[in-house]
One Martini backbone bead per residue (centre of mass of N, CA, C, O) as a GRO file, in nm:
protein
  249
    1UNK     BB    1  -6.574   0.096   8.933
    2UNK     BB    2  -6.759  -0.167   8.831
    3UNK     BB    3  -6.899  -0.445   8.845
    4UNK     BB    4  -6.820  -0.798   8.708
    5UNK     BB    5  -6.954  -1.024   8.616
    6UNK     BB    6  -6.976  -1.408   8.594
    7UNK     BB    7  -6.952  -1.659   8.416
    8UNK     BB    8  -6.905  -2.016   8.463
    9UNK     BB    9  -6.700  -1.986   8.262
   10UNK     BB   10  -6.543  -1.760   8.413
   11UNK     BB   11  -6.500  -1.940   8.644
   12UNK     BB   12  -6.379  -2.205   8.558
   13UNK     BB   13  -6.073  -2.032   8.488
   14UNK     BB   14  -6.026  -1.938   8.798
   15UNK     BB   15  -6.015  -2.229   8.902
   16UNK     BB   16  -5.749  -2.314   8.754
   17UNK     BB   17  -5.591  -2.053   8.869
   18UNK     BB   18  -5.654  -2.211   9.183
   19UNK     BB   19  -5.537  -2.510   9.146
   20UNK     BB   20  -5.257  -2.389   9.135
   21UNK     BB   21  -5.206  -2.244   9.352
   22UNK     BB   22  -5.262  -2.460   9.565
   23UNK     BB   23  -5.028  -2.666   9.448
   24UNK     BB   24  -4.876  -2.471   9.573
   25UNK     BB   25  -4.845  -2.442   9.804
   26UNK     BB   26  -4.863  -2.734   9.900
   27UNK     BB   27  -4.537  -2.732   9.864
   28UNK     BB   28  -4.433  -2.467  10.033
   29UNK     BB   29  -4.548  -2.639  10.312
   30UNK     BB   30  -4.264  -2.858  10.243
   31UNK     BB   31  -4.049  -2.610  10.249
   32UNK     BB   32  -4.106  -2.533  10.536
   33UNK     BB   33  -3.777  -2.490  10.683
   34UNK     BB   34  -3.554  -2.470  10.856
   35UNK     BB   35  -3.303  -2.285  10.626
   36UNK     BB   36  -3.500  -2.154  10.452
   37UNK     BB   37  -3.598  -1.902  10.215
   38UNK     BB   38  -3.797  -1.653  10.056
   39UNK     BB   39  -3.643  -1.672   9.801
   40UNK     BB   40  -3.687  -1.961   9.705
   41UNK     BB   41  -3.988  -1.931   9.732
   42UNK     BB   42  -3.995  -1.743   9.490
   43UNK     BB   43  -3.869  -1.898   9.285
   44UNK     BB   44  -4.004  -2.168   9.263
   45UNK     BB   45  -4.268  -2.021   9.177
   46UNK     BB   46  -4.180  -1.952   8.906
   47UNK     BB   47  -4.131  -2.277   8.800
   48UNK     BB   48  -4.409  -2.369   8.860
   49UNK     BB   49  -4.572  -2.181   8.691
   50UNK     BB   50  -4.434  -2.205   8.417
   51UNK     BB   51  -4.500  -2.520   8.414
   52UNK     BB   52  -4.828  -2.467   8.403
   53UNK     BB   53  -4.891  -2.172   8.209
   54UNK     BB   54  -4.812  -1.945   8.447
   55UNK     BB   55  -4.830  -1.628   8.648
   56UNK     BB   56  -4.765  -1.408   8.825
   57UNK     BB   57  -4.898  -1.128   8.870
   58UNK     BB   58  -4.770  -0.892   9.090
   59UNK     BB   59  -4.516  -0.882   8.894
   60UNK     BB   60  -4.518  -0.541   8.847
   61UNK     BB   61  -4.682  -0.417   9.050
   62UNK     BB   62  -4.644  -0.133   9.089
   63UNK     BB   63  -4.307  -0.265   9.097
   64UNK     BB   64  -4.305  -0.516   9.189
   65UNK     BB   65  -4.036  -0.795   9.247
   66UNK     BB   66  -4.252  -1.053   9.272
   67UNK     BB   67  -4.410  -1.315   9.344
   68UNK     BB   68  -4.431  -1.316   9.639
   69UNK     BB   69  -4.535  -1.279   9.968
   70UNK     BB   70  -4.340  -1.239  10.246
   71UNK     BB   71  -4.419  -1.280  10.577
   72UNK     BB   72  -4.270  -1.226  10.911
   73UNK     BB   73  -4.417  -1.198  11.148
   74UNK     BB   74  -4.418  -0.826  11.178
   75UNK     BB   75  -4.499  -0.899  10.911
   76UNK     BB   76  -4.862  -0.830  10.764
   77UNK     BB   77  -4.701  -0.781  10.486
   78UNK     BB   78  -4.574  -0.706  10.164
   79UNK     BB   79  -4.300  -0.900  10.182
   80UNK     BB   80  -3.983  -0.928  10.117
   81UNK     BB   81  -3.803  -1.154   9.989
   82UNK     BB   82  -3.524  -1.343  10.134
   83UNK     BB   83  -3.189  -1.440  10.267
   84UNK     BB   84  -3.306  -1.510  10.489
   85UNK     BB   85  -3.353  -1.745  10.744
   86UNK     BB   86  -3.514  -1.963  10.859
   87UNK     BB   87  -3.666  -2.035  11.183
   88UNK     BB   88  -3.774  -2.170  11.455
   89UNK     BB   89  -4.128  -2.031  11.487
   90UNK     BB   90  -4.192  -1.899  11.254
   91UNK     BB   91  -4.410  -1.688  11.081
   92UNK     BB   92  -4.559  -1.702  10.733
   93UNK     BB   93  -4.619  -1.557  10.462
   94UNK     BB   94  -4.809  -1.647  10.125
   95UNK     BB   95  -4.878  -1.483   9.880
   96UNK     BB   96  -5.072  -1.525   9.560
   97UNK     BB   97  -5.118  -1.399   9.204
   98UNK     BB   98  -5.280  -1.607   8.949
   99UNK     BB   99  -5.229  -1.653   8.597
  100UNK     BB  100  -5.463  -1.795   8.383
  101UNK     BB  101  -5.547  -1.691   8.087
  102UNK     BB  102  -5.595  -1.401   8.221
  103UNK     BB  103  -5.700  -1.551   8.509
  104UNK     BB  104  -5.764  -1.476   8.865
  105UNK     BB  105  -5.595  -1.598   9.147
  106UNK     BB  106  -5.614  -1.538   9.537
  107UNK     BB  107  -5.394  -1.650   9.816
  108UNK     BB  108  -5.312  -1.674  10.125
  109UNK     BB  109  -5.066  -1.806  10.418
  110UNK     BB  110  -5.031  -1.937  10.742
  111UNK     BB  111  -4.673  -2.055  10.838
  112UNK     BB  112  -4.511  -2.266  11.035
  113UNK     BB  113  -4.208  -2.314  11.128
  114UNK     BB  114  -4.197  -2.577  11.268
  115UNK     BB  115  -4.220  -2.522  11.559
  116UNK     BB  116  -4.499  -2.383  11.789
  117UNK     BB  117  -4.648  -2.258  12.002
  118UNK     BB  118  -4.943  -2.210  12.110
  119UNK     BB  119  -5.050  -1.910  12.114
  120UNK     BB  120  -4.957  -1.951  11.745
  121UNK     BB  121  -5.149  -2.147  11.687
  122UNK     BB  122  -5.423  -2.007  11.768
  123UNK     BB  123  -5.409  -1.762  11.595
  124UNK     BB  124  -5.403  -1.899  11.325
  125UNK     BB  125  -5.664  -2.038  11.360
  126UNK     BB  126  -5.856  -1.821  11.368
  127UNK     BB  127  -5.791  -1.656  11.135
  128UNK     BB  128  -5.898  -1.891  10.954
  129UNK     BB  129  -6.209  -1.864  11.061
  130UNK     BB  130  -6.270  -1.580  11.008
  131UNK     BB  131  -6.283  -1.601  10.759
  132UNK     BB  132  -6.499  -1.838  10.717
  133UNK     BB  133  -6.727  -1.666  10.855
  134UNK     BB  134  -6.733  -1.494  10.614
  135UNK     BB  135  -6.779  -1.659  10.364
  136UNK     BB  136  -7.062  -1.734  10.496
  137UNK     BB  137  -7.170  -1.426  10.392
  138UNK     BB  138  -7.130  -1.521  10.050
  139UNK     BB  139  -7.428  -1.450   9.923
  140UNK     BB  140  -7.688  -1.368   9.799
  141UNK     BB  141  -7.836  -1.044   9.929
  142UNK     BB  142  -7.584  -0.964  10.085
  143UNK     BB  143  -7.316  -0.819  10.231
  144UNK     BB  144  -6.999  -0.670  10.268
  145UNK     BB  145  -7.096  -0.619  10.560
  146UNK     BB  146  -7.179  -0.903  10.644
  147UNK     BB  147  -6.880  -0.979  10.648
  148UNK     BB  148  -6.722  -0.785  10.838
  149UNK     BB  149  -6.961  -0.865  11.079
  150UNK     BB  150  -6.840  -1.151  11.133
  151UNK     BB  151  -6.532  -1.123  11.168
  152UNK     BB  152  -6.537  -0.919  11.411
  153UNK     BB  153  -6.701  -1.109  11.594
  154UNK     BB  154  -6.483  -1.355  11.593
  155UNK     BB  155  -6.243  -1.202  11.718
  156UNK     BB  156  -6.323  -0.966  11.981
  157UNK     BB  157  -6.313  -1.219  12.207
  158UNK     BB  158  -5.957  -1.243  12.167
  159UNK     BB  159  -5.810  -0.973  12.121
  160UNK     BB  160  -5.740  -0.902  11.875
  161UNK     BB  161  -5.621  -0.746  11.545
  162UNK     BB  162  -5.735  -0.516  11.304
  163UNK     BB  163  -5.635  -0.475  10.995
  164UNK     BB  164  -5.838  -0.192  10.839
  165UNK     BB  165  -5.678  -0.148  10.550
  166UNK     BB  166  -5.719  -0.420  10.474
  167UNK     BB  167  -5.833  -0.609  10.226
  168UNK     BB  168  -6.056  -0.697  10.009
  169UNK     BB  169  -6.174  -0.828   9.658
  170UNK     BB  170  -6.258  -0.790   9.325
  171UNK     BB  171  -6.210  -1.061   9.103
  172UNK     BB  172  -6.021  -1.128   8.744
  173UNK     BB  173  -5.861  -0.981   8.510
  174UNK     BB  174  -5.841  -0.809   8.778
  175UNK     BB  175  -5.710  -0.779   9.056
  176UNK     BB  176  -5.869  -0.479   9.152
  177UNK     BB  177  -6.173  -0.485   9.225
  178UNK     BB  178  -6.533  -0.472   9.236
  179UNK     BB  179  -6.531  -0.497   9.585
  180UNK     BB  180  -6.499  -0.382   9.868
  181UNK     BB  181  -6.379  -0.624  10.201
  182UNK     BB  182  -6.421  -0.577  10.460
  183UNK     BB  183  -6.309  -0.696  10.828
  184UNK     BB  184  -6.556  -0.499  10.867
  185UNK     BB  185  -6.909  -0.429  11.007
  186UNK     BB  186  -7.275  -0.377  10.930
  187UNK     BB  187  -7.527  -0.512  10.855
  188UNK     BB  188  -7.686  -0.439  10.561
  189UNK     BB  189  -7.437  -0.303  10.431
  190UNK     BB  190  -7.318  -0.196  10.143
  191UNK     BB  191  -7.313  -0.381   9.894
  192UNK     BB  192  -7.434  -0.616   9.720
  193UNK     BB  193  -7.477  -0.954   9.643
  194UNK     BB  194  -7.396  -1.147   9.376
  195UNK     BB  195  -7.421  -1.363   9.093
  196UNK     BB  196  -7.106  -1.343   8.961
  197UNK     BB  197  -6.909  -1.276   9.173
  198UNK     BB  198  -6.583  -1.195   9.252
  199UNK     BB  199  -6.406  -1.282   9.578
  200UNK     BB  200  -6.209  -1.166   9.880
  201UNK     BB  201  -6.097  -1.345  10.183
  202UNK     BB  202  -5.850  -1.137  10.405
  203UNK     BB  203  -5.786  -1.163  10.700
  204UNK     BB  204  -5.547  -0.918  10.925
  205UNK     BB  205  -5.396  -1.019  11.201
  206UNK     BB  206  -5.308  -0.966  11.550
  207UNK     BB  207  -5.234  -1.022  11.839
  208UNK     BB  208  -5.214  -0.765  11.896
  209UNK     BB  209  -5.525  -0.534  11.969
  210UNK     BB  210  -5.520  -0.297  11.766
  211UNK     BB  211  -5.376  -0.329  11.449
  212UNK     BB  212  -5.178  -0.151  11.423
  213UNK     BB  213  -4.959   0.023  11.130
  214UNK     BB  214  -4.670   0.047  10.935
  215UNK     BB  215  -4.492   0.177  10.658
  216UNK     BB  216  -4.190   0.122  10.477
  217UNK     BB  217  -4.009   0.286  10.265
  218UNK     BB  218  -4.086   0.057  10.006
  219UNK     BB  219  -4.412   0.092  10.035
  220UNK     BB  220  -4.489  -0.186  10.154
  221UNK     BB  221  -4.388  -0.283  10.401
  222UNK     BB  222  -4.560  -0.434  10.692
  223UNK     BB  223  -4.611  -0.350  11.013
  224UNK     BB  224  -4.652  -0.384  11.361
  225UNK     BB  225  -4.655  -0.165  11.613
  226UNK     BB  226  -4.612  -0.373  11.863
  227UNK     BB  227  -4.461  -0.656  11.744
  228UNK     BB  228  -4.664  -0.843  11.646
  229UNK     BB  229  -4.792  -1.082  11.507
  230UNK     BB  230  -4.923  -1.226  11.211
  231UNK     BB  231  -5.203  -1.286  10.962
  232UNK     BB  232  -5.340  -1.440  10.674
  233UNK     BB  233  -5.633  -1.543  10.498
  234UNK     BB  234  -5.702  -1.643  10.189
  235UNK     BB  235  -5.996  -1.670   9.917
  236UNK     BB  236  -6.135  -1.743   9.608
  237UNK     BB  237  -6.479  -1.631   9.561
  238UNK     BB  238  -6.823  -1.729   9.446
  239UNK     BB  239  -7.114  -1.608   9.381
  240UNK     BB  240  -7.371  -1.854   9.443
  241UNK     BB  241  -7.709  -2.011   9.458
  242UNK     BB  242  -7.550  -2.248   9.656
  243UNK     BB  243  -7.274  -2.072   9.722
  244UNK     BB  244  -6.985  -2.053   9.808
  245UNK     BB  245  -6.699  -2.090   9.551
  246UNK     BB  246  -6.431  -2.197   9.610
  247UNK     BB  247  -6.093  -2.148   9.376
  248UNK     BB  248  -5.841  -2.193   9.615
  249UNK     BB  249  -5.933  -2.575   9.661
   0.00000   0.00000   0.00000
């Protein structure tokens, strides 16, 4: 499959599917306290989307069967919601790919229930950072490659783990277009980025060092091996020659 490139037009229409899933989110992050389950907040997703006129992407994407991944602790990915509670200190993701008028936003992002150590808060917040890093070389004449080695260059320091299969991607209509956005790379290397292109930047790391993971019987379900919380903060981004311009802020 080959690059898509959006006219302002149809980035405009995923800037909309993008201001519902913010605004999910946001809701999330207020019900996101000790004795709520993530099936709940799975329920909730269908309600709030079905409100807005918008559908989850996701639910029935090869099968997987809800609106949104929930992920806990030593699960650094797509966790299925469970009528499990949320305890205080735990840590969940929350990713969610939101279809409006047939245009798509994604977005993950990693919250504390309730009180968490500092420890777990500084690992949350540099993984968002390193988001960042990478999203801040996404503009024309740049490289894929120039996008995972910010991701890489950032992380390093702290000695987390990048877990190094998961990967970012272009969307548009379809879920996982061209190019793949690697959390690792080396300057001026892969694709080059156009304007009109339209990607997302969603670095998965561990606590622990390695990065390394095993998927559970179900297929989906990803774990760290060595046992160690992960994180994942995602946006999706347009490439424009003003600069990236986030869709789902």
């Amino acid at each position: 499959m080959s690059v898509i490139l959006k006219t302002k037009e149809e980035i405009g229409y995923m800037r909309e599917a993008g201001r519902i899933l913010k605004a999910c989110h946001r809701r999330i992050e207020s019900m996101l306290t000790p004795g709520i389950t993530t099936e709940a907040i799975d329920n909730f997703v269908e309600d709030f989307l079905a409100e807005q006129g918008a559908t989850p992407e996701q639910k029935g994407y090869k099968g997987y069967p809800y609106a949104i991944c929930a992920s806990v602790n030593e699960i650094v990915c797509h966790g299925f919601p469970s009528d499990t509670a949320l305890v205080n200190g735990d840590v969940v993701t929350i990713d969610m790919v939101v279809n409006k008028d047939g245009w798509l936003a994604d977005s993950a992002w990693t919250y504390a229930v309730g009180k968490t150590d500092a420890k777990t808060a500084r690992f949350m917040k540099r993984t968002e950072k390193a988001m960042h890093q990478g999203i801040a070389q996404a503009l024309p004449g740049k490289t894929v490659g120039d996008i995972g080695y910010a991701i890489e260059k950032c992380v390093k320091p702290w000695r987390y783990g990048i877990v190094k299969p998961l990967v970012g991607h272009g969307i548009g209509r379809i879920m996982h277009e061209q190019p793949d956005i690697f959390p690792y790379g080396k300057p001026g290397q892969g694709i080059r980025l156009e304007e009109g292109m339209v990607i997302t930047v969603e670095p998965v790391l561990t606590m622990g060092p390695t990065g390394a993971v095993y998927w559970e019987d179900d297929g989906w379900t990803i774990r760290s091996a060595d046992g160690s919380i992960g994180a994942q903060y995602e946006h999706t981004v347009a490439i424009t020659k003003d600069g990236p311009l986030l869709l789902t802020v």
